[in-house]
C-alpha positions in Angstrom: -37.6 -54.8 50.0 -37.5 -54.5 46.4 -40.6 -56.3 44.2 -41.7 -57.0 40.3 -44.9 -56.9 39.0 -45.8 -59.4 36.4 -48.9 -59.1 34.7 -50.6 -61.9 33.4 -53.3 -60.7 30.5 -55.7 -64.2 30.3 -58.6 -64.4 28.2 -60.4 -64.6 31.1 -58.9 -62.7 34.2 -56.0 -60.6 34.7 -53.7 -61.9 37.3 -50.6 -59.9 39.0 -47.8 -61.5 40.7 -45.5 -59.6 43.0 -42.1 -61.2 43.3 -38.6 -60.6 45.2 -35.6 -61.1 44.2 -35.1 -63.9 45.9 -38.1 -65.2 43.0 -40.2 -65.7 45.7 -44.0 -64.5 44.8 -45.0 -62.6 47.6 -48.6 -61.8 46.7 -51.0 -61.9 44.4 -54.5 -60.6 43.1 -56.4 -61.3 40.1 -59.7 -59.8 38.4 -62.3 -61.6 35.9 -64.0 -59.9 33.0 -66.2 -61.2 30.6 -65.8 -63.1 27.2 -68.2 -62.1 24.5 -69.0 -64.2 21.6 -71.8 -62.6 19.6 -71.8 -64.7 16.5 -71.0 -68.6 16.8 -67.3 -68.9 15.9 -66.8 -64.7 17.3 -65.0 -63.8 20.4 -64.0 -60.7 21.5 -63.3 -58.4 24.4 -63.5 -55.0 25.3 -59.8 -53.8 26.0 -61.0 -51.1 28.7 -61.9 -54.4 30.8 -58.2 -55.3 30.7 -56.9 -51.9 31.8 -59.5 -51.8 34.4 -58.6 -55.2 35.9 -55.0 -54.6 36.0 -55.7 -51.4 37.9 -57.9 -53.4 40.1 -55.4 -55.8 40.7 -52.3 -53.7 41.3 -54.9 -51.7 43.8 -55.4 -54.6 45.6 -51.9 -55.4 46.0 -51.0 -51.6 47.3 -54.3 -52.0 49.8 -54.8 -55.5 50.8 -51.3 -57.1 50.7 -49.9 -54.0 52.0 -47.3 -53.1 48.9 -45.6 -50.1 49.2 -45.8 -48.3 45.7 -41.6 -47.1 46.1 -40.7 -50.5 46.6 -42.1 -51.8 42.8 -39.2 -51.0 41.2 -40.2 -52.7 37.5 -43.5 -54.2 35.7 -43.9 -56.6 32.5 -46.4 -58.3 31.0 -47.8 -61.8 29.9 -50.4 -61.7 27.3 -53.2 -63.8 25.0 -51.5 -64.0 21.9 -52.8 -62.2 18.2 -55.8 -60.4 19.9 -56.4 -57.5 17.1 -56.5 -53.8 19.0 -57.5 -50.9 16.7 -57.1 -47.1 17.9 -57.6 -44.0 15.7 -55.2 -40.9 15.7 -56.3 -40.6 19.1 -55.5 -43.6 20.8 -59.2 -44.6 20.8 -60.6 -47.6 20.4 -62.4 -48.5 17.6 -63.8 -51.5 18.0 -64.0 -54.8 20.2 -60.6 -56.4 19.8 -60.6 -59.6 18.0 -59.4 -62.6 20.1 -57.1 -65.4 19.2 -59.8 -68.0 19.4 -62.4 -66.2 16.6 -62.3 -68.3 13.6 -64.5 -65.8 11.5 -61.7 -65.1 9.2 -61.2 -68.2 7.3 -61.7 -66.4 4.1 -58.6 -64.1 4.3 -56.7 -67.1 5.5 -57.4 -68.1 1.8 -57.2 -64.9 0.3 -53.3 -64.6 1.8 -52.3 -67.3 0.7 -53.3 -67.1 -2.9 -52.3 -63.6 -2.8 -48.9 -64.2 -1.4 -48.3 -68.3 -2.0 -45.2 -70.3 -0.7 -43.6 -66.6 -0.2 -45.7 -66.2 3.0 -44.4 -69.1 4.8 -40.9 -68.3 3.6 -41.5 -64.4 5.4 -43.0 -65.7 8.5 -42.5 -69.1 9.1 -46.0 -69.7 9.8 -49.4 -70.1 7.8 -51.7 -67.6 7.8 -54.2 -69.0 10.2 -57.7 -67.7 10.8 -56.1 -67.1 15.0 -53.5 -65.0 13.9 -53.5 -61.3 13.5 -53.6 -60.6 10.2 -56.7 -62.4 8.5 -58.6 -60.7 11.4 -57.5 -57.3 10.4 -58.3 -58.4 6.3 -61.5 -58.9 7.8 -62.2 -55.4 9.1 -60.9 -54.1 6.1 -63.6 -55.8 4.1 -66.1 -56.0 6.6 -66.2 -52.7 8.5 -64.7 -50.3 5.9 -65.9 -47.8 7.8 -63.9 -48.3 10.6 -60.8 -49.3 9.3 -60.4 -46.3 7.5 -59.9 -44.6 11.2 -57.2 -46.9 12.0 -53.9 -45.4 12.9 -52.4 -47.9 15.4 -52.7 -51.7 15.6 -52.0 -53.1 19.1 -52.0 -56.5 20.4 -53.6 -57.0 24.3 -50.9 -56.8 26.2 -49.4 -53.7 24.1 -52.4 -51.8 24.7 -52.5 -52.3 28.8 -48.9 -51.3 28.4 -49.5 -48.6 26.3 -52.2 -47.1 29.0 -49.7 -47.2 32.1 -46.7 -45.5 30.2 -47.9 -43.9 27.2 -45.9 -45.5 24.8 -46.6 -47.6 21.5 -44.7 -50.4 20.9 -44.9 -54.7 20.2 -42.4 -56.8 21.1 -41.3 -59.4 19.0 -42.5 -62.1 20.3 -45.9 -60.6 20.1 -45.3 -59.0 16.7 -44.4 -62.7 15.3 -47.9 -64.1 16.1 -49.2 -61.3 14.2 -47.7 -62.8 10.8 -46.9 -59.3 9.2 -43.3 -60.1 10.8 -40.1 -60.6 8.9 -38.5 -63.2 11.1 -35.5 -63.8 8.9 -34.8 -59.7 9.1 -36.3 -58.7 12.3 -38.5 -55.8 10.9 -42.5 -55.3 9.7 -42.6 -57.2 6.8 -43.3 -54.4 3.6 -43.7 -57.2 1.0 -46.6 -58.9 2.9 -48.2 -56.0 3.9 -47.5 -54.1 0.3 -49.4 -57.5 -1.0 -52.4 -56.8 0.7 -52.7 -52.9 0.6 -52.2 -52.8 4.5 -50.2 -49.6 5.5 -46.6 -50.0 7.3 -47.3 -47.4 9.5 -50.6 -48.8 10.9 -47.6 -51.2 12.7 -45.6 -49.4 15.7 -42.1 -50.0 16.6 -40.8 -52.9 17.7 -39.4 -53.8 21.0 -37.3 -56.8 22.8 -39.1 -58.0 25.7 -36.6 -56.9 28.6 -36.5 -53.6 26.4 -37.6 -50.2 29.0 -40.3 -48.4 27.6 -40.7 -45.9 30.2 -42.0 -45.2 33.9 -45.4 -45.3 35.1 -47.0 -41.8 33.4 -48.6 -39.7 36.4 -51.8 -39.8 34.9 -51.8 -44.3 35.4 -50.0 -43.5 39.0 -53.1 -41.5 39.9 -55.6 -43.5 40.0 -53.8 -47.1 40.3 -51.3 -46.6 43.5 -47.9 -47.1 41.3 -45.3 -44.5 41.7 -43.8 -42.8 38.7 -40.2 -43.8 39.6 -41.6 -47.5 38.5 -39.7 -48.7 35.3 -42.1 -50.5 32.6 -40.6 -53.2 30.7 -41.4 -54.5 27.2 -43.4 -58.3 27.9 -43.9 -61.4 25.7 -46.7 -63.2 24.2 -48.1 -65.7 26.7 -46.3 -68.3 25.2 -42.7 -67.1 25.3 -43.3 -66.0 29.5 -44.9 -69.2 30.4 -41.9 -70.9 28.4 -39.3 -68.5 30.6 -41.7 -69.3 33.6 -41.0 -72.6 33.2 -37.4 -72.6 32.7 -37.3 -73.5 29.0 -34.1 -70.8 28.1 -32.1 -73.8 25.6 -33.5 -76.5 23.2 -32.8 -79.5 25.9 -36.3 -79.3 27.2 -40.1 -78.6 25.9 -42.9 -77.5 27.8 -46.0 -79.1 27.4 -48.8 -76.5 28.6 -52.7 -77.4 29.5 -54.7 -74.4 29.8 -58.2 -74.0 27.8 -55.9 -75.0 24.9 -53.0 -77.1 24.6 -49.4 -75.9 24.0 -45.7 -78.2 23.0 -43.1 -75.4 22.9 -39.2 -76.2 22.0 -36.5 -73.0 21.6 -35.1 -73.4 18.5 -32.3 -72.0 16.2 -33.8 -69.2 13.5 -32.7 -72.0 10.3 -35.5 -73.8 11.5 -38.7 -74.4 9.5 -41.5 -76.6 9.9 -43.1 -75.0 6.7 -46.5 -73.7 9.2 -46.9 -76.8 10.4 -45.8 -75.8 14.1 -46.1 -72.1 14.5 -42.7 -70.6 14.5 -42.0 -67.5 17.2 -39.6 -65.0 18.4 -38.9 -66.2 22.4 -39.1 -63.4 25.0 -35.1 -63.9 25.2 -33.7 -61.6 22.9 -32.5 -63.6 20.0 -33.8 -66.5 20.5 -37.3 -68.1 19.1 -39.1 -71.1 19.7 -41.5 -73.1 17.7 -45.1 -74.7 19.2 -48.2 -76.6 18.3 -51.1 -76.2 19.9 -54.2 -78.5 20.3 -57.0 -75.5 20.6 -59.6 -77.8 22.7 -56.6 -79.5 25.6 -58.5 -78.6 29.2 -61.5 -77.3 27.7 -62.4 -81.0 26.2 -62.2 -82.2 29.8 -64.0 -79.2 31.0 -66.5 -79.9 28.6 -67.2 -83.5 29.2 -67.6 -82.6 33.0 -69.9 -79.7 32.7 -71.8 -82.2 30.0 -71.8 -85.7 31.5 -70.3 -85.1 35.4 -71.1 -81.5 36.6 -71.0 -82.4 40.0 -67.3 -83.9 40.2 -64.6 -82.0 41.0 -61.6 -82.4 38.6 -59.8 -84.5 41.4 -62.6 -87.2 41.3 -62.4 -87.5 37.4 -58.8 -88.5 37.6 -59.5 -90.4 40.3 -62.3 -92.3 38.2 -60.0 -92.4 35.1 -56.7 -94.1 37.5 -59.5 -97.1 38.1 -59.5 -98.1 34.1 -57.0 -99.9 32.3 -54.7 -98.4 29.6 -56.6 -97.8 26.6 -59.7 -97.1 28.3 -60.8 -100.1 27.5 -60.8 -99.8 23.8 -61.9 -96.5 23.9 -60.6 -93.4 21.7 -61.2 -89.6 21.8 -59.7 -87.3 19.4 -59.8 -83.7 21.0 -61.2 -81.5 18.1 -64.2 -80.5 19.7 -63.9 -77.0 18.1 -61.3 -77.6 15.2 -57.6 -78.0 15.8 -54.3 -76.4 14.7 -51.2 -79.3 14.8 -50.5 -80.9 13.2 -54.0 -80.8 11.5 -54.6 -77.0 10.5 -58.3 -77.8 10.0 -61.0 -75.3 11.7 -63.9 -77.8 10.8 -62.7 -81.0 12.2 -64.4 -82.1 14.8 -63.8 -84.6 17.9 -64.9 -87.9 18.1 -65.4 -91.1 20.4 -63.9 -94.4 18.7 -64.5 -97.9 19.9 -67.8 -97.1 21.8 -68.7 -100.5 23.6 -71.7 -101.7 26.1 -68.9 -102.3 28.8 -67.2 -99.2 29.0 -67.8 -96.8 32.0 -67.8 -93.2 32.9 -64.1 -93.7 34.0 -63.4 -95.1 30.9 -64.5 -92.0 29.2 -63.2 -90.2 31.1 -59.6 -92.0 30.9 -60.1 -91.7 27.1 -60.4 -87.7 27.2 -57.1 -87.5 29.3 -55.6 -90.2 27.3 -56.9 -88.3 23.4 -55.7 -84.7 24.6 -52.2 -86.2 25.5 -51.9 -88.1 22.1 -53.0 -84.6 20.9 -49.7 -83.4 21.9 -48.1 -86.8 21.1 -48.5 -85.5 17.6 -46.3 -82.8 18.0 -43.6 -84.3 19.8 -43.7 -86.6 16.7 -42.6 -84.0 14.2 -40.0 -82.7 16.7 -38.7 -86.5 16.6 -38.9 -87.0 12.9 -37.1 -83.6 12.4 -34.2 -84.8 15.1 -35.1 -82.2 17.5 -33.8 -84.3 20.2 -35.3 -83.4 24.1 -34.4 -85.1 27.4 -36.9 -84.1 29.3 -40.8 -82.5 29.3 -41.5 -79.9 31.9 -45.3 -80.2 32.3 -47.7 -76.7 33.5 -51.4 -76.0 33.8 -54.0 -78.4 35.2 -52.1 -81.8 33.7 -49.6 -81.0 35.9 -51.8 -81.0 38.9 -52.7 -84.7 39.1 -50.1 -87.6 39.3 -51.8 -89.6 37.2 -51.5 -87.9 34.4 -48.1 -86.4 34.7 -47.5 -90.2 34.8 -49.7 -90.8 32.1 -47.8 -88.1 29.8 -44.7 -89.7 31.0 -45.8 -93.1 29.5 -47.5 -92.0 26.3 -44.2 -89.3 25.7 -41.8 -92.3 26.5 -39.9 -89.3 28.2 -39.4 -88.0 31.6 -41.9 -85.3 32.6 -41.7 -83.2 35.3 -44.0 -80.5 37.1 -42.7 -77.2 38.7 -43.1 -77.0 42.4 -43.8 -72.7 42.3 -45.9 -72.8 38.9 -47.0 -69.6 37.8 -46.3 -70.3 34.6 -46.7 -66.8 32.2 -46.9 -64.6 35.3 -43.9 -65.3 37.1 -42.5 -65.0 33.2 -43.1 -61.8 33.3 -42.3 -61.0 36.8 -38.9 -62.5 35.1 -38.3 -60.5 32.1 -38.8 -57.3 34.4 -36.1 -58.6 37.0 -33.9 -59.2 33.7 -35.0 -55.6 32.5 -33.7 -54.2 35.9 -30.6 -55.9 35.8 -31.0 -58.1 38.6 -29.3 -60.7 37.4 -26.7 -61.7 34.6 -27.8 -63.4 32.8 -31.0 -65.6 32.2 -29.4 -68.8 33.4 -28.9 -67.5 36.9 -32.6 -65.4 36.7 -34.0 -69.1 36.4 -32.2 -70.8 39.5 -33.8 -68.0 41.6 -37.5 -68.4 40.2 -37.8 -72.0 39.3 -38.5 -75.4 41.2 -38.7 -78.1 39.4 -41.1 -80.8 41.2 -41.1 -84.7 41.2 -39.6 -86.1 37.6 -42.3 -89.2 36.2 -40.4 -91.9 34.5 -41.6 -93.9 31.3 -42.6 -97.5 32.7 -41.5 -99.2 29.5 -44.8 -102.1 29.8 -47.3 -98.8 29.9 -45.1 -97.3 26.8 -45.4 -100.4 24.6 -49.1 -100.0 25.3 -49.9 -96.8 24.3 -47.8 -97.0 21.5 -50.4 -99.7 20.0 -53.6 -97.2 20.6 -51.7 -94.2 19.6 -51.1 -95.5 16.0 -54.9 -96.1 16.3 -55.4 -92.6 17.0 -53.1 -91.4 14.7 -55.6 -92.6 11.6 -58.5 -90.9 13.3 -58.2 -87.3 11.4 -58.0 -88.8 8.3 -60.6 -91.4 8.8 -63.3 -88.9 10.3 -62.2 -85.2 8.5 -64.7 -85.9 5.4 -67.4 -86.9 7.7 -67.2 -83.8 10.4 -67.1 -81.5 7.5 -70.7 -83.0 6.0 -72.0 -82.6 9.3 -70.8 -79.3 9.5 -71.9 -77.9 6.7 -75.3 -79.5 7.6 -75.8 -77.9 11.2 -74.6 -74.7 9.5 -77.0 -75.2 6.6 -79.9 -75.9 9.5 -79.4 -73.5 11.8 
């Protein structure tokens, strides 16, 4: 029996897939490690915690689940997005890698773009935003001269695991376009941005496709993790582009709406298309293809937050279950998800969340129902500017804990006016990446026929046209919210900053 690895790099945990080729995921194993956030608005990770998962992991698999190490013929990866990796001449690392949720470097968000104007967005595609590669390594550069001077190689998460099992430097695109130093309308690192801002080219290694072979597992990595050397290693995506691959989304007739920590509405589009950095604009994990997303940055982690807060003790199943009791609306009730800033459509780091419509009447299920009911406007918003931009869809493929409950798949369903459906083997990223290695190998033809192998589509949720008609009427009041409450969370901003 032949297998594929597919290695999923989280913020949080590390999680391996092994899959046949019959796409069926015969095991799996998964290690934590920790999140550190020194300084509020800071969050970073020590990149020998990743390698040392993944080695857990792929152990486990060898020992436990009783792998043999000849019969993993290929591995990719999955991984958190724009994560800043520096290494010196000698592959060592320098400093904490810089996560795609730190917001410390607003600053050289500014400084880019008055360095570099409207020309930036025509490069890229995308704004220079405080989560993206670039302003985070600005920031070293003025902050910690010192160690920026030593740089030789910058890495993205994924690229460094990658880089420690075969030796080999490289980014993919996908990757390399979240880092905004990308030419997307030429392929290559772009020399006028990074000429702009005294960064040097060859700080940037090559690029990669994702299905690209890098090179076998080095004996060194087979030594202490199990593999065999005769394993091939395959290039990855960003987390993105494998969950959209995991999820079937290979031509522009779907969109994936993802709910993890934060929220995710991902088309494929053609490479004419610009929404000016509104949505973020990416190279897929397909070779010549890209897509384009907006994310809400606080999806599942506003409705973690209200649980640990307000219901600790209820499992998620009872909070839906709560919320399913109250009418549409939540009786009057609205919650705008920006409980730490947002991205799309409102590229606003200070903007913070609110509860609209507060009355004597409502109850915890009506809070509740509000949260579900704000994050999926959240991505309402989105869908929006594919609609007014005639990106036509016929159908939403829903993943991560939305997709778990009925209720809101239906709830999406109604407030998208659009079929939504749930996959019935979600794995989302990870089985991605178990994909683009089984396309590396040249197990199938082509990416059409990979899919049919690896994806089940679930149940499909029709729009009940009452409940649409409904929510359209609230979601044009949620719609003025930003606007009506942006100059008001920045005062009280600035004031908890000023008092802390």
């Amino acid at each position: 029996m032949s297998y594929v690895l597919g290695i999923d790099l989280g913020t949080s945990a590390v999680k391996v897939s092994a899959v046949n080729q019959e796409g069926v995921i015969v095991a799996q194993q998964s290690f934590d490690y920790p999140l550190n956030q020194p300084h509020p608005g800071y969050s970073e990770q020590n990149p020998e915690d990743w390698v040392s998962g993944t080695t857990v992991a792929i152990v486990n698999l060898i020992l436990k689940d009783h792998l043999k190490p000849e019969d993993i013929e290929g591995i990719s990866y999955s991984g958190q997005m724009h994560g800043l990796v520096l290494l010196d001449e000698n592959h060592q690392i320098l400093r904490p890698a810089i996560l795609w949720n730190d917001t410390r470097a607003a600053k050289q968000r500014h400084e880019i773009t008055d360095v570099l104007g409207d020309r930036f967005e025509t490069i890229t595609k995308n704004q220079p935003l405080e989560g993206f590669t670039l302003p985070k390594l600005l920031w070293v550069k003025e902050n910690e001269p010192e160690i920026y001077k030593q740089i030789a190689t910058v890495l993205l998460p994924k690229d460094y695991v990658r880089f420690r099992m075969t030796g080999k430097l490289a980014i993919d695109y996908s990757d390399a376009t979240g880092t905004v130093m990308l030419d997307v309308n030429e392929g290559t690192w772009s020399k006028e941005i990074l000429n702009a801002l005294n960064i040097d080219i060859d700080l940037c290694p090559p690029l990669i496709n994702s299905t690209d072979f890098v090179g076998n597992i080095t004996s060194s990595y087979a030594s202490f993790s199990g593999l065999s050397t005769s394993t091939k290693v395959f290039g990855g995506a960003a987390d993105n582009a494998a969950g959209a691959i995991g999820a079937g989304i290979v031509d522009d007739k779907q969109v994936m709406v993802s709910i993890g920590t934060s929220g995710v509405v991902l088309k494929t589009e053609p490479k004419t298309s610009n929404y000016r950095g509104v949505l973020q604009f990416e190279d897929h994990g397909i070779t010549d293809q890209y897509y384009s997303m907006g994310v809400t940055l606080a999806a599942g982690y506003s409705l973690g937050w209200f649980k640990r807060t307000f219901l600790p003790d209820h499992s998620f199943d009872e909070l839906t279950s709560l919320a399913a009791e109250r009418p549409i609306g939540a009786n009057g009730l609205i919650f705008t998800p920006y409980i730490v800033g947002e991205r799309a459509p409102y590229a606003d780091a200070d903007i913070r969340g609110s509860f609209i419509g507060v009355d004597g009447v409502q109850t915890q299920g009506d809070f509740i129902r509000s949260v579900l009911e704000g994050i999926t406007y959240s991505f309402k918003d989105i869908l929006q500017i594919y609609q007014n931009n005639h990106r036509t869809f016929s159908q939403v493929v829903s993943i991560g804990g939305g997709a778990k409950s009925s209720f809101w798949l239906q709830l999406q369903a109604d407030i998208f006016n659009a079929p939504v459906t749930s996959l019935v083997n979600e794995q989302g990223p990870g089985l991605g990446a178990a994909m683009i290695a089984a396309m590396g190998l040249g197990w199938y033809s082509d990416w059409k026929t990979c899919v049919a192998k690896f994806v089940q589509y679930g149940k499909i949720y029709q729009p009940q046209p009452e409940h649409v008609a409904q929510y359209e009427q609230f979601y044009a009041v949620y719609h003025q919210v930003y606007e009506a409450t942006a100059s008001l969370s920045h005062q009280l901003l600035q004031l908890r900053r000023r008092n802390s």
